[in-house]
Backbone and ligand atoms as CSV (ligand in chain L), in Angstrom:
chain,resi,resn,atom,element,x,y,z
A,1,UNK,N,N,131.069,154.692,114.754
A,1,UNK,CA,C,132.003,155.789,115.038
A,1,UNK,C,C,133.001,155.340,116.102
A,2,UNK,N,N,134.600,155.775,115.934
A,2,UNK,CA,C,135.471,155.487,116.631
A,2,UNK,C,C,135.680,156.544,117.485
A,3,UNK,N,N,135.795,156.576,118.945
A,3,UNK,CA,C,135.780,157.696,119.843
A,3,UNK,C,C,137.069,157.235,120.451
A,4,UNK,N,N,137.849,158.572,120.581
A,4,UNK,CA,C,139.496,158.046,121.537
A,4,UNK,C,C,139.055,158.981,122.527
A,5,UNK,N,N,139.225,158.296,123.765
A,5,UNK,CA,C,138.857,159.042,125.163
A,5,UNK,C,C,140.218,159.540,125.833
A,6,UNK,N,N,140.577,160.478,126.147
A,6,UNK,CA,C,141.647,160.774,126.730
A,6,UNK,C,C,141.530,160.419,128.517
A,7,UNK,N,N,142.893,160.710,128.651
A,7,UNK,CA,C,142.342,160.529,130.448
A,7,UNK,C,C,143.214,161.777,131.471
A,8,UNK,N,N,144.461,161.647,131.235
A,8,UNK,CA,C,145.130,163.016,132.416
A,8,UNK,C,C,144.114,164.490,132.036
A,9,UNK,N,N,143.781,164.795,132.487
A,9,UNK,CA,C,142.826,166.037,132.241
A,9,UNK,C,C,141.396,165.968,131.638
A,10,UNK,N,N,140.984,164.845,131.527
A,10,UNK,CA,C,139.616,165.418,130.862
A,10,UNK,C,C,138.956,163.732,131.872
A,11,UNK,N,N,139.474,162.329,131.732
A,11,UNK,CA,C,138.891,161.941,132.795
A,11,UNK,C,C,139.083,161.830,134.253
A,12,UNK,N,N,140.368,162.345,134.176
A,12,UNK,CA,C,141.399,162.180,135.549
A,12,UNK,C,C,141.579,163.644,136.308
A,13,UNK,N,N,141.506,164.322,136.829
A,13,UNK,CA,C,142.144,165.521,137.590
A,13,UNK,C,C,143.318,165.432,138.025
A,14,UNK,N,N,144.720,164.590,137.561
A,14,UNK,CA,C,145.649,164.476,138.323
A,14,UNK,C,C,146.672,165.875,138.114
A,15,UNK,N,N,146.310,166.979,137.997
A,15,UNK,CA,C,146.655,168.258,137.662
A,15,UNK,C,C,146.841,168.352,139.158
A,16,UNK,N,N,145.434,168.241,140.282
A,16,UNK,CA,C,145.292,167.898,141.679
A,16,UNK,C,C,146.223,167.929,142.486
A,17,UNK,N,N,146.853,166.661,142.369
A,17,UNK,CA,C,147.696,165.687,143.007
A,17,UNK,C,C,148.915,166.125,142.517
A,18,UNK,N,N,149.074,166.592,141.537
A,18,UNK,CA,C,150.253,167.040,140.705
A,18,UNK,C,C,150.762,167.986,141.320
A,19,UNK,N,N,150.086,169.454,141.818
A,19,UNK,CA,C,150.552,170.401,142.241
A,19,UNK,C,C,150.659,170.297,144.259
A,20,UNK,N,N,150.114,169.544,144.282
A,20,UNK,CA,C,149.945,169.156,145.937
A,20,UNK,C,C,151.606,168.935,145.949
A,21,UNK,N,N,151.954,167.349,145.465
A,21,UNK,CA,C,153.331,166.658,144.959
A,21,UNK,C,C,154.355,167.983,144.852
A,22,UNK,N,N,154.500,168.873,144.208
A,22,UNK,CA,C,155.330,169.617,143.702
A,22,UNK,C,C,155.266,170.753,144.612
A,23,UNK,N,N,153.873,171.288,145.210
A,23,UNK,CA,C,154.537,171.856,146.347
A,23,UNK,C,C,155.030,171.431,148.000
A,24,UNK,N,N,154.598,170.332,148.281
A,24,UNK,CA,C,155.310,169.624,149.176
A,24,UNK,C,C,157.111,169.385,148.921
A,25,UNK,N,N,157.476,169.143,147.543
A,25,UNK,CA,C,158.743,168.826,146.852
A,25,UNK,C,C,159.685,169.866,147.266
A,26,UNK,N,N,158.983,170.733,146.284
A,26,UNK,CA,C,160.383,171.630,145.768
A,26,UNK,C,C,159.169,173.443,146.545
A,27,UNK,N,N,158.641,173.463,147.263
A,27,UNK,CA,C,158.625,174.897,148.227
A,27,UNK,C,C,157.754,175.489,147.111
A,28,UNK,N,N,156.994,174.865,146.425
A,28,UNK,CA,C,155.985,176.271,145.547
A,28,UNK,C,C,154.897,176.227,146.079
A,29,UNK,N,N,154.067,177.145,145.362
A,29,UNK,CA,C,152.701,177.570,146.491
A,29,UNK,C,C,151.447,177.656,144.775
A,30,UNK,N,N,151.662,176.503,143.710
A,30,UNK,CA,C,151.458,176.262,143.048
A,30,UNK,C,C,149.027,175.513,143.228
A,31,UNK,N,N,148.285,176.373,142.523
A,31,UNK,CA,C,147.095,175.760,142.297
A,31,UNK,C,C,146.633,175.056,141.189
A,32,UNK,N,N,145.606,174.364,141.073
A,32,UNK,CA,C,145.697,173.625,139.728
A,32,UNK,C,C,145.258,175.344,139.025
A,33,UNK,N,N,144.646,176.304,138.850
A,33,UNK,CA,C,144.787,177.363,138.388
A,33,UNK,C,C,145.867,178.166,137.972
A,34,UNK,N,N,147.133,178.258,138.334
A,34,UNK,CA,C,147.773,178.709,137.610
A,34,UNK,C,C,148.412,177.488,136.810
A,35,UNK,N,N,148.371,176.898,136.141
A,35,UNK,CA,C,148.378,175.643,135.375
A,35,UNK,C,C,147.917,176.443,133.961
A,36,UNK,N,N,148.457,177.149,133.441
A,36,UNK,CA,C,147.752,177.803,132.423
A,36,UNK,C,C,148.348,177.359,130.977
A,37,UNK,N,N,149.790,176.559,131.178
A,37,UNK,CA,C,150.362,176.215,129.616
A,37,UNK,C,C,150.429,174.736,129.687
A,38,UNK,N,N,150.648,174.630,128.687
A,38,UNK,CA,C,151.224,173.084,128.553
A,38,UNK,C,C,152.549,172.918,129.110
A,39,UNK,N,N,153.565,173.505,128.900
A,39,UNK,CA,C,154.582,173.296,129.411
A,39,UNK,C,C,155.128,174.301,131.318
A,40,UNK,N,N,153.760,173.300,132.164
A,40,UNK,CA,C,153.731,174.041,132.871
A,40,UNK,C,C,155.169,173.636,133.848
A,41,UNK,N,N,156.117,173.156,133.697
A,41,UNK,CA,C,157.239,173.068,134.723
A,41,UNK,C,C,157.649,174.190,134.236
A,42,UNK,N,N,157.903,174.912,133.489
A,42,UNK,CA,C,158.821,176.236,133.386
A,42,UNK,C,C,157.816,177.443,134.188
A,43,UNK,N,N,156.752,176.848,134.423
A,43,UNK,CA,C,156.185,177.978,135.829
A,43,UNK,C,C,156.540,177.819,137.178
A,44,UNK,N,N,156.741,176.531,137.332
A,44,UNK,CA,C,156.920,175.681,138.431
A,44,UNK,C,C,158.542,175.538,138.669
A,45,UNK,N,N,159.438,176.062,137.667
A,45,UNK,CA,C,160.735,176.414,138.067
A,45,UNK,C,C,161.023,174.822,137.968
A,46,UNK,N,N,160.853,173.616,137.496
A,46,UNK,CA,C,161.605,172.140,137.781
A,46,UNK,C,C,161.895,171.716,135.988
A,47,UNK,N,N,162.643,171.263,135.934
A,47,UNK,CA,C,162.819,170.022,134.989
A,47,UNK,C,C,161.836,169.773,134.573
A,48,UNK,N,N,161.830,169.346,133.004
A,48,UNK,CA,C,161.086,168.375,132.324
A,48,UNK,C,C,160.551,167.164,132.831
A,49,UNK,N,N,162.021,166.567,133.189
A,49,UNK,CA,C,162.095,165.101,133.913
A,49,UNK,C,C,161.360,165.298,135.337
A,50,UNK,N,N,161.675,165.859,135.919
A,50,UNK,CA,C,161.068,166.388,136.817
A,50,UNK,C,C,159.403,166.086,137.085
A,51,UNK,N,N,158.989,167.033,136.092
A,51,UNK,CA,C,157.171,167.328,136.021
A,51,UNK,C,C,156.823,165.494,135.592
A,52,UNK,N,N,157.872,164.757,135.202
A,52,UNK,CA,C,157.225,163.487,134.803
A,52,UNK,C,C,157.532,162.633,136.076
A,53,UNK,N,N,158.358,162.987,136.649
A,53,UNK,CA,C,158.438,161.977,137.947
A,53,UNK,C,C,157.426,162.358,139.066
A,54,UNK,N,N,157.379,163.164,139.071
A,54,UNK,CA,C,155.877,163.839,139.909
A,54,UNK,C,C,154.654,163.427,139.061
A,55,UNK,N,N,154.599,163.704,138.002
A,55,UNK,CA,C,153.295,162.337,137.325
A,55,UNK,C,C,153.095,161.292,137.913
A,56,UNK,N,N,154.286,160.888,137.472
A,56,UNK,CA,C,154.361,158.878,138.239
A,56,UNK,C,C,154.436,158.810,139.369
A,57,UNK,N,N,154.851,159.332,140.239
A,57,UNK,CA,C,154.186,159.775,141.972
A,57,UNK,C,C,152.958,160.016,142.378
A,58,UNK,N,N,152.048,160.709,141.380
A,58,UNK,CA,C,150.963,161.135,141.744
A,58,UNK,C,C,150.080,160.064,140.895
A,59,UNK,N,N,150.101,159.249,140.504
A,59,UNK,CA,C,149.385,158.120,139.945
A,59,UNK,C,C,149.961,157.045,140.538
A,60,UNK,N,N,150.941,156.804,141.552
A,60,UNK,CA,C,151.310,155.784,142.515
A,60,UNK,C,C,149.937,155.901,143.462
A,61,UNK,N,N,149.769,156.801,143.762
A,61,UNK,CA,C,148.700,157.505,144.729
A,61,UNK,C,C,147.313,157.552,144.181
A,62,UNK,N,N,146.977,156.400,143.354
A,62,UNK,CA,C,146.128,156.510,142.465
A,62,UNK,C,C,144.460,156.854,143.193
A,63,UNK,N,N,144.265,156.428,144.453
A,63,UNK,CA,C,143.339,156.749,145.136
A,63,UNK,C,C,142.867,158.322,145.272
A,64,UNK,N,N,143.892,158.711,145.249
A,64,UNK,CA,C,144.123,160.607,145.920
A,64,UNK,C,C,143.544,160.797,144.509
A,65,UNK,N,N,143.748,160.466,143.194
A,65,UNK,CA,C,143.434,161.280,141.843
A,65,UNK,C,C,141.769,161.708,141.753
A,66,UNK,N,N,141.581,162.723,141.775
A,66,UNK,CA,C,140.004,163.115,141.727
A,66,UNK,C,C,139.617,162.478,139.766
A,67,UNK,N,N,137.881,162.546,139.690
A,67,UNK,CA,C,137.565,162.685,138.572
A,67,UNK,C,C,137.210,164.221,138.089
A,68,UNK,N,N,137.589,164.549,136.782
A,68,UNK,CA,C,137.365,166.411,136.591
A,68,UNK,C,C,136.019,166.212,136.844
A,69,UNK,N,N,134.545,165.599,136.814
A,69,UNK,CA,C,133.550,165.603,137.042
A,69,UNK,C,C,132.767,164.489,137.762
A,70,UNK,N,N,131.801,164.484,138.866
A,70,UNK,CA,C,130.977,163.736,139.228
A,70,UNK,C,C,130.570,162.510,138.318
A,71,UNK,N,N,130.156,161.508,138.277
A,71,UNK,CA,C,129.908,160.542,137.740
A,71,UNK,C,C,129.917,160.469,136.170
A,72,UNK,N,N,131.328,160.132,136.063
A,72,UNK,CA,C,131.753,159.973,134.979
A,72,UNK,C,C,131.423,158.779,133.987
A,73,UNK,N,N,130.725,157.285,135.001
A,73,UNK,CA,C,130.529,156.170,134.580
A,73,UNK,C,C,129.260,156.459,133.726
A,74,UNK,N,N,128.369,156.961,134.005
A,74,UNK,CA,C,127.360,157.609,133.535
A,74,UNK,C,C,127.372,158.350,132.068
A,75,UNK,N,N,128.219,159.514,132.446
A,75,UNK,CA,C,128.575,160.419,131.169
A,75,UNK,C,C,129.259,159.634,129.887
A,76,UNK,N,N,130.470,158.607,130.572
A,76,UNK,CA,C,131.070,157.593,129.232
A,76,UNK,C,C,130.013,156.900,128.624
A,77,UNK,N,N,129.124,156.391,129.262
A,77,UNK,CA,C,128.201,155.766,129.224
A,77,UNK,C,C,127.377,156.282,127.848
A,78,UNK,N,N,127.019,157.328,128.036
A,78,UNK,CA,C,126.233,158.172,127.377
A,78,UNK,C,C,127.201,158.294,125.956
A,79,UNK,N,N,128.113,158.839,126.090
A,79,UNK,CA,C,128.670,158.866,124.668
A,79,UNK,C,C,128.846,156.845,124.284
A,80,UNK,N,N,129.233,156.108,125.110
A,80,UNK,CA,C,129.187,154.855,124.433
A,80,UNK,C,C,128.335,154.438,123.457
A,81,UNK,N,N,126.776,154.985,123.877
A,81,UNK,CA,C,125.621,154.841,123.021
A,81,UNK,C,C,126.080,154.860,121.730
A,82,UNK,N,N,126.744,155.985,121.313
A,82,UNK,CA,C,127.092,156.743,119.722
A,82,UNK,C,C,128.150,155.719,119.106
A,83,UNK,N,N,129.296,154.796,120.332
A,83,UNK,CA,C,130.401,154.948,119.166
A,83,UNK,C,C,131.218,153.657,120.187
A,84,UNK,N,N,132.100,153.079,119.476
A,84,UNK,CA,C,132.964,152.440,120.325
A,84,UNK,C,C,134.023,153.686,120.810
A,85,UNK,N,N,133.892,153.394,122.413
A,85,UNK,CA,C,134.837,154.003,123.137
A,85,UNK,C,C,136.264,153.768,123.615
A,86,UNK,N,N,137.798,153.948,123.111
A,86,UNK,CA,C,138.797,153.477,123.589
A,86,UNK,C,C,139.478,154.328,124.464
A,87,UNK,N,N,140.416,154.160,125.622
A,87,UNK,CA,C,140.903,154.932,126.121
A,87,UNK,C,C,142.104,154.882,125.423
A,88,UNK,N,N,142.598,156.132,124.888
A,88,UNK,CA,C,143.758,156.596,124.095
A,88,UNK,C,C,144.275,157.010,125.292
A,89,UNK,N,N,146.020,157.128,125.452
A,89,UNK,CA,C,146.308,157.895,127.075
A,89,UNK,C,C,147.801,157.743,126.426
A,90,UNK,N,N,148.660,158.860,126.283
A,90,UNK,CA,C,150.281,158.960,126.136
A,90,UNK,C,C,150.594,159.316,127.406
A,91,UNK,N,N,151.699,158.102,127.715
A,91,UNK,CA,C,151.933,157.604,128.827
A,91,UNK,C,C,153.208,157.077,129.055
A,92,UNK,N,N,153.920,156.960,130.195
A,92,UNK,CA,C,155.191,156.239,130.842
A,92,UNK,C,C,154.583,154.781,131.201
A,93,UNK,N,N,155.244,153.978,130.711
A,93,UNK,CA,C,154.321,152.129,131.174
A,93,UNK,C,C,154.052,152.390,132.990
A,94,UNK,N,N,155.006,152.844,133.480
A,94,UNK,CA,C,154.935,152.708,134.788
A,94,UNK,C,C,153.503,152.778,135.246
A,95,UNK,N,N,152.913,154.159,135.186
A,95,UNK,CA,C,151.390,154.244,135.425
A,95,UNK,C,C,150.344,153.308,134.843
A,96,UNK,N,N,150.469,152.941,133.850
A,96,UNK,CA,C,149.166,152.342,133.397
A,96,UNK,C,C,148.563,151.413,134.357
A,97,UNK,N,N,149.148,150.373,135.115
A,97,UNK,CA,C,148.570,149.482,136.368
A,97,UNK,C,C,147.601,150.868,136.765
A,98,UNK,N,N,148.228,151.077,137.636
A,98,UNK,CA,C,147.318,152.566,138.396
A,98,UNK,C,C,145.746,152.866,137.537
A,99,UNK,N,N,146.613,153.826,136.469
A,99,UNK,CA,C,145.548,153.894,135.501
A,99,UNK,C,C,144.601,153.296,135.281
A,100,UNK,N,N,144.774,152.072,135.317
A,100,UNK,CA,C,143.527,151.109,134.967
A,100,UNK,C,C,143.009,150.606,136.116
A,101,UNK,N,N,143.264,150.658,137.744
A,101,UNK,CA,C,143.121,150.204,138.436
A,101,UNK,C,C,142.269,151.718,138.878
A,102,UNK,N,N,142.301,152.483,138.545
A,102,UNK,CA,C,141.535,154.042,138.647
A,102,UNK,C,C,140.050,153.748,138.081
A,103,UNK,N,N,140.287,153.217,136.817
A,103,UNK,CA,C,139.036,153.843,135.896
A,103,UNK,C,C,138.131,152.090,136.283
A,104,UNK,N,N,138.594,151.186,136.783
A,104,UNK,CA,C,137.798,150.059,137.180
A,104,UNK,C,C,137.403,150.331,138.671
A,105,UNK,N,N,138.123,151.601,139.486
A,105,UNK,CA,C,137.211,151.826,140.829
A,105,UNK,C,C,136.045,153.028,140.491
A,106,UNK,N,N,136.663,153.978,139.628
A,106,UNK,CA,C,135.491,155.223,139.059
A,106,UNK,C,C,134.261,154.088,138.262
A,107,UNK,N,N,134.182,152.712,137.589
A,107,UNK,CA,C,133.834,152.261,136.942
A,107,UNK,C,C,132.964,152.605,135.687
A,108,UNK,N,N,134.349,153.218,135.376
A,108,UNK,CA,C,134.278,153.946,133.829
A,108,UNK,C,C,134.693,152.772,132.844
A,109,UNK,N,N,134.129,152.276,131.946
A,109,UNK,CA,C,134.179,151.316,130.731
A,109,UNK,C,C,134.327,152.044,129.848
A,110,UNK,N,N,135.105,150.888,128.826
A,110,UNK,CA,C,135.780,151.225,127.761
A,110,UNK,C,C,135.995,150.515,126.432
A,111,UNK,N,N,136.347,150.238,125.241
A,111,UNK,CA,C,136.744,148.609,124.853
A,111,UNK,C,C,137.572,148.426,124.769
A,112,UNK,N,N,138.859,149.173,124.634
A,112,UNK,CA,C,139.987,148.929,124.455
A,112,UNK,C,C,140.767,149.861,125.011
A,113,UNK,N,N,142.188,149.860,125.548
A,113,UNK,CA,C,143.284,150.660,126.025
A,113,UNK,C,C,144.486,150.252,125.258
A,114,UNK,N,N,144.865,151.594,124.912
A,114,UNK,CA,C,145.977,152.045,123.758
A,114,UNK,C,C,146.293,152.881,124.555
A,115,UNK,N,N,147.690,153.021,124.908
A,115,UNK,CA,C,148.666,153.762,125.276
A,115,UNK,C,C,150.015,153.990,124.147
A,116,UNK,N,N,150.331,154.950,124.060
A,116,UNK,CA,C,151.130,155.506,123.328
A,116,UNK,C,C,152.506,156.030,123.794
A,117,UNK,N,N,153.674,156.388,123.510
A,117,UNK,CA,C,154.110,156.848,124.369
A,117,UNK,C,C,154.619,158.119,124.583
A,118,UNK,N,N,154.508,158.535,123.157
A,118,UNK,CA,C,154.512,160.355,122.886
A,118,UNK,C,C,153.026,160.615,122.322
A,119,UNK,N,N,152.510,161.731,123.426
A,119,UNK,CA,C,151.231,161.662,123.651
A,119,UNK,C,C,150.482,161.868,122.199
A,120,UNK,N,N,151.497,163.130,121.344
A,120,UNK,CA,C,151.242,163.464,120.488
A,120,UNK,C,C,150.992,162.350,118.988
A,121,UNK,N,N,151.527,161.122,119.141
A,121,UNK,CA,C,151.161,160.233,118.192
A,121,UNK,C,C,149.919,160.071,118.188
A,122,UNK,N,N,149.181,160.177,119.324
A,122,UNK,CA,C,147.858,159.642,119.291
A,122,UNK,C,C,146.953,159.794,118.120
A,123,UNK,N,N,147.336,161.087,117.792
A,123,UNK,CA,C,146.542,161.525,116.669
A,123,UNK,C,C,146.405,161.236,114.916
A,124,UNK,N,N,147.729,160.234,115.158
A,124,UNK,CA,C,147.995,159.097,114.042
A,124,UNK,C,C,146.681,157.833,114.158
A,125,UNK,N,N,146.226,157.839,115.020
A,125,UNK,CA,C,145.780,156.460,115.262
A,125,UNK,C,C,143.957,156.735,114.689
A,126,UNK,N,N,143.635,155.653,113.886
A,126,UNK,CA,C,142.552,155.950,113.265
A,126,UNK,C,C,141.142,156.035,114.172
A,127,UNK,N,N,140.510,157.234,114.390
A,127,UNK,CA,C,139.267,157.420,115.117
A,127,UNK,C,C,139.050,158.680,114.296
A,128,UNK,N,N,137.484,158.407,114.866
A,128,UNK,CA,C,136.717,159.581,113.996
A,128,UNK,C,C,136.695,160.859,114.554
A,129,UNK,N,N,136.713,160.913,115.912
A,129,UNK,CA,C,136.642,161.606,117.294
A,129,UNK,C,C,137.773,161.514,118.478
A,130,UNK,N,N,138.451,162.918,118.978
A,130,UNK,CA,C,139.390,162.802,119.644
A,130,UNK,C,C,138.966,163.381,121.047
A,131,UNK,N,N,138.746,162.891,121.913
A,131,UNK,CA,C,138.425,164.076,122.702
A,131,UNK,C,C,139.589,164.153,123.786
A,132,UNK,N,N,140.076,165.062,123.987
A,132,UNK,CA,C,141.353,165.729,124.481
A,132,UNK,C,C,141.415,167.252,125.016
A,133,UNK,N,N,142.296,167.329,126.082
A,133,UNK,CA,C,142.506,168.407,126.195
A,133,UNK,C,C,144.270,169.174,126.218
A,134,UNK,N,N,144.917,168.641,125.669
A,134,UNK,CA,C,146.130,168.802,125.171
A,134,UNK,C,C,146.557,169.502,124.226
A,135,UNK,N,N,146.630,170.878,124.121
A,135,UNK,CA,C,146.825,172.108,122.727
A,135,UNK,C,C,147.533,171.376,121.707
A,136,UNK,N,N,148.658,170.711,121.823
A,136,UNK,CA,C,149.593,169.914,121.393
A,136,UNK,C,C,148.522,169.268,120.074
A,137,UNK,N,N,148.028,168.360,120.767
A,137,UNK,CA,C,147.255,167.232,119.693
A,137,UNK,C,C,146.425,168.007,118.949
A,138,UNK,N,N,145.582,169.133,119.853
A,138,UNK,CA,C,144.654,169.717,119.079
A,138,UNK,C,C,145.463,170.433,117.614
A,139,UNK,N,N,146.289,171.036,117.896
A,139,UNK,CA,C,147.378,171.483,116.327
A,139,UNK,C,C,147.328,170.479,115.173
A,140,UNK,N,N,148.165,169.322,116.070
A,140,UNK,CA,C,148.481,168.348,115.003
A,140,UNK,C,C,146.924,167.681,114.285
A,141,UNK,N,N,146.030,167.626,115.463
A,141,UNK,CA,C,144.419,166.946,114.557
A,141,UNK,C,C,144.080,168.252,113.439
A,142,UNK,N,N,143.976,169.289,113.662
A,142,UNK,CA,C,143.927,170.339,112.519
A,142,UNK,C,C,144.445,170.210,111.524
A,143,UNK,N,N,145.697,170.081,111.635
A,143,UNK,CA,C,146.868,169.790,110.830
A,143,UNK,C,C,145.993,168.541,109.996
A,144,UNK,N,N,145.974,167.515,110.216
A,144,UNK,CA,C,145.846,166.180,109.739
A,144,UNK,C,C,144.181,166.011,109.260
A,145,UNK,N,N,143.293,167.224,109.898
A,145,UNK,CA,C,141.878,166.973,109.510
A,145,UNK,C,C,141.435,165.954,110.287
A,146,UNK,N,N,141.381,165.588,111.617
A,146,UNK,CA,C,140.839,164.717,112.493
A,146,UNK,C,C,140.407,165.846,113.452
A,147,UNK,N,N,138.770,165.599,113.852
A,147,UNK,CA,C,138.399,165.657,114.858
A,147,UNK,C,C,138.636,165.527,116.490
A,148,UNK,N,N,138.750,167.241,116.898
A,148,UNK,CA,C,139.194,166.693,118.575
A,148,UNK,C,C,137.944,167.464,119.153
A,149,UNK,N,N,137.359,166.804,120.017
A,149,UNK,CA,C,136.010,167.513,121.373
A,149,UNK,C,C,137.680,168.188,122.107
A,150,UNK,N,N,137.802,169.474,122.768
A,150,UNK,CA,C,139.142,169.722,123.136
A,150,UNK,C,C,138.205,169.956,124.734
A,151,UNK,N,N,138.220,168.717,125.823
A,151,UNK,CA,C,137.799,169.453,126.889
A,151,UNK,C,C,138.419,170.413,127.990
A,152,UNK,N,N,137.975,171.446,128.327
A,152,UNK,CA,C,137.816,172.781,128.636
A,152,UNK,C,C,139.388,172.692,129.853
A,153,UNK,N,N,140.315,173.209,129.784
A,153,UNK,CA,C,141.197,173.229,131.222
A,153,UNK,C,C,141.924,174.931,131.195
A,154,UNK,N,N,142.459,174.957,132.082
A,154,UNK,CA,C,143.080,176.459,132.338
A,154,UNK,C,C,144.483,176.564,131.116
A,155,UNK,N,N,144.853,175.003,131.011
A,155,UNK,CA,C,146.074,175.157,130.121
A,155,UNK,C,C,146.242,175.065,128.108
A,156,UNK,N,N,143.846,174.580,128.207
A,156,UNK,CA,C,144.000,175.215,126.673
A,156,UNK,C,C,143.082,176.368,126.529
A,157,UNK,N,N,142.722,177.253,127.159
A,157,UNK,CA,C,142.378,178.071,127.378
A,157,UNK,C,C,142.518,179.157,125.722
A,158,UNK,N,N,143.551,178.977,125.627
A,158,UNK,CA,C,143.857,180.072,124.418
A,158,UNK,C,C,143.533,179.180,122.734
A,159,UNK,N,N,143.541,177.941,122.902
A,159,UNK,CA,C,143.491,177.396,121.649
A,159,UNK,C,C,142.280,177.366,121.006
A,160,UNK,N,N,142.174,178.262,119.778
A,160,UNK,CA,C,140.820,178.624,119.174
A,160,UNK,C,C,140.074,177.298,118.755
A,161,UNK,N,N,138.936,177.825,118.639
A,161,UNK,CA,C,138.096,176.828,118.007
A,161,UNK,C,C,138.251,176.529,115.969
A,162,UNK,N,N,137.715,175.594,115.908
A,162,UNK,CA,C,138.096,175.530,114.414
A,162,UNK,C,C,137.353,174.313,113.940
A,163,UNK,N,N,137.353,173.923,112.729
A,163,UNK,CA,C,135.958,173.515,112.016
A,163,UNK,C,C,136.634,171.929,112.410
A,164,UNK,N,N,137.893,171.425,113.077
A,164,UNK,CA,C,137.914,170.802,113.661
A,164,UNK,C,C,137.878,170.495,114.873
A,165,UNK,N,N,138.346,171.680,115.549
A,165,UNK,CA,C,138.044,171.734,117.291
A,165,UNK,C,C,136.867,172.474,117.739
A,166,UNK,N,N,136.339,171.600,118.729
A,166,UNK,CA,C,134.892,172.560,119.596
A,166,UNK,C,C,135.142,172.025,120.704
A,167,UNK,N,N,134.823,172.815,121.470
A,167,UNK,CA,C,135.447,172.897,123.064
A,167,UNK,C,C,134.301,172.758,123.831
A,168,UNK,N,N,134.170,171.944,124.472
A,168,UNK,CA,C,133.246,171.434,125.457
A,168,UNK,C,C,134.098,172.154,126.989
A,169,UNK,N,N,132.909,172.287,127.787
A,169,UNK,CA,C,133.511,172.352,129.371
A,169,UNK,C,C,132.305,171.551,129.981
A,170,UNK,N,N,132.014,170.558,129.796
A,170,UNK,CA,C,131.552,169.544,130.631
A,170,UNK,C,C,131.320,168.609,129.975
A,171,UNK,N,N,131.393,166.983,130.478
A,171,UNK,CA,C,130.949,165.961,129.856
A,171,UNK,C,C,129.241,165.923,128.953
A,172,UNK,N,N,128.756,166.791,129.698
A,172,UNK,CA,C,127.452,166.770,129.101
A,172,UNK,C,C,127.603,167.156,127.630
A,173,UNK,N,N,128.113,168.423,127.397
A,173,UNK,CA,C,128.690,169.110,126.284
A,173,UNK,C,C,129.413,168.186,125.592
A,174,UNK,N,N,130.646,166.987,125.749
A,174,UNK,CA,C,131.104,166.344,124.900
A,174,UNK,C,C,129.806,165.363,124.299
A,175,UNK,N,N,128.923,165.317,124.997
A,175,UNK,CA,C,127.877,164.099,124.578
A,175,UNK,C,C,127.580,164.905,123.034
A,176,UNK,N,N,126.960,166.008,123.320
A,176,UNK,CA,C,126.430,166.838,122.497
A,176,UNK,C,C,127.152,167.264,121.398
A,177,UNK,N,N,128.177,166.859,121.682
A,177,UNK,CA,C,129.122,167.393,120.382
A,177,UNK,C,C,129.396,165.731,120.177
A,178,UNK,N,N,129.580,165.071,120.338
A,178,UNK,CA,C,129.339,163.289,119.959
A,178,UNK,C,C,127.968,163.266,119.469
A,179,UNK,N,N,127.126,163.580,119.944
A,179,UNK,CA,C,125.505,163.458,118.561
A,179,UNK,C,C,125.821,164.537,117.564
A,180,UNK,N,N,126.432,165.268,117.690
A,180,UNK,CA,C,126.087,166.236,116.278
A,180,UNK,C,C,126.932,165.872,115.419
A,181,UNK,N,N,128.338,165.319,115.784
A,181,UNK,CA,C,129.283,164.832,114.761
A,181,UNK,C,C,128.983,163.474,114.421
A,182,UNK,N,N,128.445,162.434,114.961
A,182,UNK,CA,C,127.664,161.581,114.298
A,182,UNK,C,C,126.704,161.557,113.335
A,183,UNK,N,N,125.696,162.444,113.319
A,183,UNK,CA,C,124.878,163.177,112.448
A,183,UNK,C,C,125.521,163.521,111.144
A,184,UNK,N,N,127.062,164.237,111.424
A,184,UNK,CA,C,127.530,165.105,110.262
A,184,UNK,C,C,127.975,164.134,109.380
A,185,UNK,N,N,128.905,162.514,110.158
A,185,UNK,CA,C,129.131,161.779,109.715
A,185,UNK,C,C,127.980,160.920,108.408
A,186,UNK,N,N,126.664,160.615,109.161
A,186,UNK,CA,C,126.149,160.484,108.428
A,186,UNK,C,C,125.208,160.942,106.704
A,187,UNK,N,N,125.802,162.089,107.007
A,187,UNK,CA,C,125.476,162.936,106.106
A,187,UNK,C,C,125.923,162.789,104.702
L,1,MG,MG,MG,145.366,164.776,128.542
């Protein structure tokens, strides 16, 4: 089984660092909680361009980026058992140094890194398993009949479940939904 691991939101917290950045910037009084859409700069009153240069600021700072959960090396770990694990990540080149210089201090393993650069292609790319938390992809994997684990954030909150999406809110939960869709596979 092919597993695509996502990383801004489901291994990374840079939502964090993101809103710290933006209210130091531009005067908002912004939490990772109200973070409730995908297109959260139109809450935040900035530019498109904007919300992406504050990305790449806040992954300059790659130290400051929390993990969304406690020992994550562990939890990858655990789904590795099932499947080859790649980190899938739609991305600006700029970050990826960072990026990878993140997930070798969390010492989270992987076999391969694929970056994309519209996040939403990802879901072109052949795996059996998506796990993501991006409403965006989750549409288009429906759409296309690919599997997404959609993990749990304030900004997919509204996106239903469906005989392709199941929504985990903890790594433990993606494990569990990685053994049962292995299972189904084999079937
Ligand atoms: Mg993401």
């Amino acid at each position: 089984m092919k597993i695509a691991l996502d990383i801004d939101g489901v291994l990374a917290d840079i939502t964090v660092p993101w809103v710290n950045i933006c209210n130091e910037l531009h005067n908002t009084h912004l939490v990772k909680q109200d973070v409730k859409t995908w297109n959260f700069w139109k809450i935040a009153g900035i530019s498109q361009d904007e919300f992406f240069r504050i990305f790449s600021l806040a992954w300059r700072e790659w130290k400051q980026v929390p993990p969304t959960e406690p020992d994550l090396a562990t939890r990858v770990k655990g789904i590795q058992r099932h499947g080859q694990v790649d980190i899938v990540t739609g991305r600006s080149e700029d970050t990826i140094p960072f990026v990878k210089k993140w997930l070798i201090h969390h010492q989270i393993s992987y076999s391969h890194f694929i970056s994309v650069v519209r996040g939403e292609d990802k879901i072109l790319l052949d795996y059996d398993v998506f796990i993501d938390d991006a409403p965006i992809n989750v549409v288009r994997a429906a759409n296309l009949k690919k599997r997404v684990i959609l993990y749990n954030q304030p900004w997919n909150h509204k996106v239903p479940d469906s005989p392709w999406v199941r929504r985990a809110t903890s790594f433990e939960e993606v494990l569990c939904l990685v053994e049962e869709i292995k299972r189904r596979l084999k079937e």
